[in-house]
C-alpha positions as CSV (number, residue, x, y, z in Angstrom):
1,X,19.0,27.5,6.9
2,X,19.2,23.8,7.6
3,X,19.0,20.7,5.3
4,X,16.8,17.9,6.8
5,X,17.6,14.8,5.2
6,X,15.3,12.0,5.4
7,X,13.0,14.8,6.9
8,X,10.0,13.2,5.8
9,X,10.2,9.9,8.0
10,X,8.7,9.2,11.5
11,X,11.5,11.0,13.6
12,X,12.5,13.6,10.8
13,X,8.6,15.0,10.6
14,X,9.0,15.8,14.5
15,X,12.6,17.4,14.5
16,X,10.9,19.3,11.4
17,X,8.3,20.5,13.7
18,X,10.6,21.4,16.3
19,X,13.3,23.1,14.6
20,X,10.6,25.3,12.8
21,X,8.9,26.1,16.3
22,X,12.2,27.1,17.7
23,X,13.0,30.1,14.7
24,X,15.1,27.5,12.2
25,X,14.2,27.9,8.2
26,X,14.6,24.3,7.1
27,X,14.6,22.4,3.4
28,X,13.6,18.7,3.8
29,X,15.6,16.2,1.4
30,X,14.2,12.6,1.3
31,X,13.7,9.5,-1.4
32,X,10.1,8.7,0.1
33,X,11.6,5.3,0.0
34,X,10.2,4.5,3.9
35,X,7.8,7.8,4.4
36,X,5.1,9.9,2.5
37,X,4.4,13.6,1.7
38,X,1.4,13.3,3.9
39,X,3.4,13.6,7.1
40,X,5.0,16.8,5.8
41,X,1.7,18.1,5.3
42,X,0.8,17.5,8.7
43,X,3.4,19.1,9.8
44,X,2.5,22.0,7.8
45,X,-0.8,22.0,10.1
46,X,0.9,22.1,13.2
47,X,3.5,24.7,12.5
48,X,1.0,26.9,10.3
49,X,4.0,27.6,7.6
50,X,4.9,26.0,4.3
51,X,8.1,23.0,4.4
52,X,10.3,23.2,1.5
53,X,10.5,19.6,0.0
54,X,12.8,18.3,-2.4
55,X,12.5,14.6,-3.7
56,X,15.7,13.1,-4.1
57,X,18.4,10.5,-2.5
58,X,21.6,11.5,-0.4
59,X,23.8,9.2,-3.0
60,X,22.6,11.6,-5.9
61,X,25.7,14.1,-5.9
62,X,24.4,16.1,-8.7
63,X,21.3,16.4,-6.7
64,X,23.0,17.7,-3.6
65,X,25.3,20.3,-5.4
66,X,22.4,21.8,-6.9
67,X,20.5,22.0,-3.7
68,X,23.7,23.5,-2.3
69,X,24.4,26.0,-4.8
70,X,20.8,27.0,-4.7
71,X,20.4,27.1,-0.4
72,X,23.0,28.6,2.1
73,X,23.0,26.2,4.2
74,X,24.3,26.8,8.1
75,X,23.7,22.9,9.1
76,X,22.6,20.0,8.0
77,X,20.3,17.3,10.1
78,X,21.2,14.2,8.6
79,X,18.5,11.5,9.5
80,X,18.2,9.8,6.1
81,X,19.3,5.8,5.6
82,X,17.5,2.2,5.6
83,X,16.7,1.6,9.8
84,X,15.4,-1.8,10.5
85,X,18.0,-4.3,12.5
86,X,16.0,-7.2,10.8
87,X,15.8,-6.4,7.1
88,X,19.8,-5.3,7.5
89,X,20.5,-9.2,8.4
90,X,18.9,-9.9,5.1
91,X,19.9,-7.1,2.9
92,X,23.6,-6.1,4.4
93,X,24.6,-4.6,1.0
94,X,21.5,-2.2,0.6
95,X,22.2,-1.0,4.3
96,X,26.0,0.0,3.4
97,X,25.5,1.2,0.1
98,X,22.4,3.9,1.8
99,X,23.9,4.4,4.8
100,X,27.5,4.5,4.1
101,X,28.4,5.9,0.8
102,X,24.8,8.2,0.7
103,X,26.7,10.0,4.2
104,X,30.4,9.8,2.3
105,X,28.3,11.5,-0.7
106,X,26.5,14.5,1.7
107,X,30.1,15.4,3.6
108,X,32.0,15.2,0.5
109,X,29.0,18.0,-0.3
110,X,28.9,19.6,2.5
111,X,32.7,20.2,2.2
112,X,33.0,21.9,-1.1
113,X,30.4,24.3,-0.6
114,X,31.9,25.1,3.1
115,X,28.7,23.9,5.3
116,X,30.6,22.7,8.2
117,X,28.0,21.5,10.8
118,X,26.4,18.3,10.7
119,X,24.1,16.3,13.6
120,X,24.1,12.8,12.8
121,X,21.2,10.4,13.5
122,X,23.2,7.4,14.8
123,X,21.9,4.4,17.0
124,X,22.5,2.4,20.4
125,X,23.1,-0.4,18.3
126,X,26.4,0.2,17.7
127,X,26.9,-1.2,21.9
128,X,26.6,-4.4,20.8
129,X,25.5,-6.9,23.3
130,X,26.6,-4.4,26.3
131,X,28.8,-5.1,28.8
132,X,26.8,-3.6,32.0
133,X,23.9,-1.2,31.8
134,X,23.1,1.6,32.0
135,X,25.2,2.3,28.7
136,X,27.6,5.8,28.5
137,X,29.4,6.5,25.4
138,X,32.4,5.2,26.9
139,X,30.9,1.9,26.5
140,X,32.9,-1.0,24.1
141,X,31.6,-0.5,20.5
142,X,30.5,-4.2,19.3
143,X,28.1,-4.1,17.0
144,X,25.9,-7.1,16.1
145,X,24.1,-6.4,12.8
146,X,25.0,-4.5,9.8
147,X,22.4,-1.8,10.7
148,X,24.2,-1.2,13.6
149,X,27.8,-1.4,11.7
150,X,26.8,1.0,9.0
151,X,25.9,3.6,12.0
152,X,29.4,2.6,13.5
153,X,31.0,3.3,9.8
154,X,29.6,6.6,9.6
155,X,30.7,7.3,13.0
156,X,34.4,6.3,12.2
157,X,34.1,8.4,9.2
158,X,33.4,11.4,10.7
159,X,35.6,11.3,13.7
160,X,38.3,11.2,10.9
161,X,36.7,13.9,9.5
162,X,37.0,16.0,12.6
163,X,40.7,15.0,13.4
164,X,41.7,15.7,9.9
165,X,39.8,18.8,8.5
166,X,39.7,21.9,10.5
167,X,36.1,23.8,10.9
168,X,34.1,20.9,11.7
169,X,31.7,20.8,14.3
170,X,30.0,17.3,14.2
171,X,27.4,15.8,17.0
172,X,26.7,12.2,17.0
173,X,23.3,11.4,18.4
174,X,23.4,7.9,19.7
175,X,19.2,7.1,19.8
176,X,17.9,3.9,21.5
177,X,14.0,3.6,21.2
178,X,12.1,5.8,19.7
179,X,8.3,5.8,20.5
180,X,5.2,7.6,20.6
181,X,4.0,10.8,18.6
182,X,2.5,14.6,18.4
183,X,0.5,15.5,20.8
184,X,-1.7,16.9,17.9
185,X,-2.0,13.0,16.5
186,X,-1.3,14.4,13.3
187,X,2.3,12.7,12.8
188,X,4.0,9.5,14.2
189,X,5.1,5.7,13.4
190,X,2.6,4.4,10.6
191,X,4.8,1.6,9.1
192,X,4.3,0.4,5.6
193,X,3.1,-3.3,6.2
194,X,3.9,-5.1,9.1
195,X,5.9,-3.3,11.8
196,X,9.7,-3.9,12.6
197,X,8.9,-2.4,15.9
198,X,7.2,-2.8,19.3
199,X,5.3,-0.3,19.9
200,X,3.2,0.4,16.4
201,X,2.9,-3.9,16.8
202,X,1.2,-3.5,20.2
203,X,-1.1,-0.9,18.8
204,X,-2.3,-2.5,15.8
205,X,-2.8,-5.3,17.8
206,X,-5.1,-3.1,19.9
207,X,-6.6,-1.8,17.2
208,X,-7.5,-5.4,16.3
209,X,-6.0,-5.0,12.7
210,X,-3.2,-7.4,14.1
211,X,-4.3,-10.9,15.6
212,X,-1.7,-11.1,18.2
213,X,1.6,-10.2,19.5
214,X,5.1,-12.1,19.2
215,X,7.2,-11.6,22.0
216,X,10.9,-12.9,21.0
217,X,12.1,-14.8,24.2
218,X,11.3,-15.0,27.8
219,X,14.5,-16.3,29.1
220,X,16.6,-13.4,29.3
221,X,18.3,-12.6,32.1
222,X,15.9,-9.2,33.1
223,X,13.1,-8.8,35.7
224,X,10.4,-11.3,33.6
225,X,12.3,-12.9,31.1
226,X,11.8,-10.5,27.8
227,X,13.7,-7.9,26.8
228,X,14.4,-4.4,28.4
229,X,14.6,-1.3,26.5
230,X,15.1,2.0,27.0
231,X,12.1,4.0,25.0
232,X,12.2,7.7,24.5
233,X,9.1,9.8,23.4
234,X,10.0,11.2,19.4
235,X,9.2,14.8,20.8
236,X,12.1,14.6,23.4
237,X,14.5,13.2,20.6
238,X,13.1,16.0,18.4
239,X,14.1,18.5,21.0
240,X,17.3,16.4,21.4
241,X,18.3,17.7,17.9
242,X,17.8,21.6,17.9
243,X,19.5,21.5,21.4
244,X,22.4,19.4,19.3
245,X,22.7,22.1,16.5
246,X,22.5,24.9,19.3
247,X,25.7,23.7,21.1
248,X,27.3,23.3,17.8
249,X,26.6,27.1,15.7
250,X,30.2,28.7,16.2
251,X,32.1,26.2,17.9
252,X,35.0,23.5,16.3
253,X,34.3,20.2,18.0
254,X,32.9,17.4,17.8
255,X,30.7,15.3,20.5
256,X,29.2,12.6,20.8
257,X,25.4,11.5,22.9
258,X,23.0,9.0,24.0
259,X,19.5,9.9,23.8
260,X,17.5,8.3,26.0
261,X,15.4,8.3,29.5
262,X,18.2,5.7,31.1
263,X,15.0,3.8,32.0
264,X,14.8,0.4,31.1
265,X,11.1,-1.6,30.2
266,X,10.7,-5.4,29.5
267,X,8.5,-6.2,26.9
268,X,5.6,-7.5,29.1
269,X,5.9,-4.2,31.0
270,X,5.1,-2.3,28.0
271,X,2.4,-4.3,26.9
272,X,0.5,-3.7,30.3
273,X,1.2,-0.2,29.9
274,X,-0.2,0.3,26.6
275,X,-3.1,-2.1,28.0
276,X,-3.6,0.3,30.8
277,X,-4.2,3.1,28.3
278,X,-5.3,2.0,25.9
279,X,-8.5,0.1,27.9
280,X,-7.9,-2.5,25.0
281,X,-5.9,-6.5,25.4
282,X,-3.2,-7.0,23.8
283,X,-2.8,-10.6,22.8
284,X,0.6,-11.9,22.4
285,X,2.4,-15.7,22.6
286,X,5.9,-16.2,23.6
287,X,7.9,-17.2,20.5
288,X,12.1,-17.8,20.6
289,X,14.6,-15.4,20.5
290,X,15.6,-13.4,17.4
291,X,19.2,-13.5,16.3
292,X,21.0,-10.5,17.3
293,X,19.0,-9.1,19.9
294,X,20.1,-8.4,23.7
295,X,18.7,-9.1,27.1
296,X,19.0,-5.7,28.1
297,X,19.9,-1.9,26.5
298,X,19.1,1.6,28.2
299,X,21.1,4.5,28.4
300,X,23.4,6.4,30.9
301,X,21.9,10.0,29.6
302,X,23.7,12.4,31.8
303,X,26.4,13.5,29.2
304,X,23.6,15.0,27.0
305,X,22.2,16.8,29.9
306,X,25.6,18.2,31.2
307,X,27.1,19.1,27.8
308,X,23.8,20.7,26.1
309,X,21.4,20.8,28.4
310,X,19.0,18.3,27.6
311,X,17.1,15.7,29.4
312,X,13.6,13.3,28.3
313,X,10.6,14.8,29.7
314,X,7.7,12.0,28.6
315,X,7.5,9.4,30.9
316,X,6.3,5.7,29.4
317,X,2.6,6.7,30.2
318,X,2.7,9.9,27.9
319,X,4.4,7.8,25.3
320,X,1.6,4.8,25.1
321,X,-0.9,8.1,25.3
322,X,0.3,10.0,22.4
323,X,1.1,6.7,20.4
324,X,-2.6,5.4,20.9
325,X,-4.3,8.8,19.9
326,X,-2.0,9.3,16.7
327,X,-3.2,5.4,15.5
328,X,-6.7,5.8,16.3
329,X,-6.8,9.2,14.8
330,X,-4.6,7.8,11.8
331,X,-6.5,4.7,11.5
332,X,-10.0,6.8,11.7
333,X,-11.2,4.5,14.3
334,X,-13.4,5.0,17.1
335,X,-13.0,3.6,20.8
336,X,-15.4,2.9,22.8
């Protein structure tokens, strides 16, 4: 049995999906704070099976203890905390106090009823502005944003955790950019108002229910100017997860893993991509840089591969596919 926490959210609807596919029974814990019940009923549809949901917050102790005493829990997936890299410059405390003390609250948990095994949804952002590309985990930790130094907290925390408690076995998942959706199109990114990322941006700006496109900066130091990123399709991360929790049943350790393609995209190659795709323009206007982003971040991902055996599949093609059927079919909209 595994705990999902912030199970209902973009990424934690696919590794729900997954996990069920690959023989896992799984409860789903999440404060519907940045997602809805709808994708869980989607999910539902694809994997033909009932997902036990309980409402609730990570920082509610009470909460947890009961959903402990009342599940045996083998693992826990722990996905839930406040994720945008903007709104964290802005709100630094809210980002701590979810993402900090709602993971001290889980472990401390976790540790009294003897649930030992944790996967933990960290972020490249705790890099920093990197020192050479592509990034390994070896890579200086300089992080740039409370977002990224709440991820870095949690990290410390449970590296501590490992050195100083014996029975742990901890993987850090270190994501960079999450894109794309089911191939169903019954789950994927649908932010609430305007987007904080790229790629459900360029859409909706295909779609035509966005006028036009930002981009922040053309004066970086990459191939056209605008930022390169390293963009992995949710499915692969997904599978990134249950291949995580498979290394760790039975074992004492603790690792840590990028997940990514170890490809790099600028900004105006993505935009052609999606364009390509899509058959659809996507308008956009060079604005200035935003404080705290980097010229470049992609991944070195050959630790995950050589440790548990994964490796992305979806190619940057797939991911623009599966992202424009999911907002078309989301947004009930025809194309022509």
């Amino acid at each position: 049995m595994i705990l999902v926490t912030g199970g209902a959210g973009y990424i934690g609807t696919h590794c729900c999906v997954e996990l069920i596919e690959s023989g896992y029974d799984i409860v789903v814990l999440d404060n519907l704070k940045n997602s809805t019940l709808e994708g869980l009923r989607q999910v539902e549809r694809i994997v033909n099976k009932r997902v036990r949901f309980v409402e609730g917050d990570v920082r509610d102790l009470g909460l947890l203890e009961k959903l402990f005493g009342e599940f045996k829990f083998n693992a826990v997936l722990h996905l839930a905390g406040l994720k945008s890299v903007n709104e964290s410059l802005s709100h630094p405390v809210e980002y701590y106090e979810n993402n900090v003390t709602g993971s001290l609250s889980l472990l401390k948990v976790m540790e009294k009823f003897g649930c030992k095994c944790i996967v933990f949804s960290s972020s490249a952002t705790v890099y920093g502005h990197p020192e050479c590309v592509p990034i390994s985990e070896n890579s200086t930790l300089s992080t740039i944003n409370p977002y990224g130094s709440s991820k870095l907290m949690v990290e410390n925390i449970l590296r501590d955790l490992s050195s100083s408690t014996l029975g742990w076995s901890i993987g850090i998942l270190r994501y960079f950019n999450p894109v794309g959706a089911h191939e169903s199109g019954l789950i994927g990114e649908l932010p609430l108002g305007v987007p904080n990322n790229l790629m459900p941006y360029i859409a909706q700006v295909a779609l035509g229910k966005l006028e036009k496109l930002t981009v922040f900066g053309n004066d970086y130091n990459t191939k056209d100017g605008t930022g390169v990123r390293d963009y992995i399709h949710v499915v692969d991360l997904a599978k990134g997860h249950v291949e995580a929790l498979r290394e760790l049943f039975g074992k004492e350790d603790l690792f840590i893993a990028n997940l990514g393609t170890g490809v790099g995209y600028s900004v105006l190659e993505l935009i052609k991509n999606f364009e390509k795709i899509s058959g659809r323009k996507v308008p956009y206007e060079v604005g200035n840089r935003r404080r705290g982003d980097v010229a470049a971040c992609y991944a070195d991902p050959s630790y995950a591969k050589s440790r548990f055996g994964w490796s992305a599949e979806f190619d940057i093609d797939r991911m623009c596919h599966d992202t424009w059927r999911w907002m078309v079919k989301s947004n009930k909209t025809s194309v022509d």
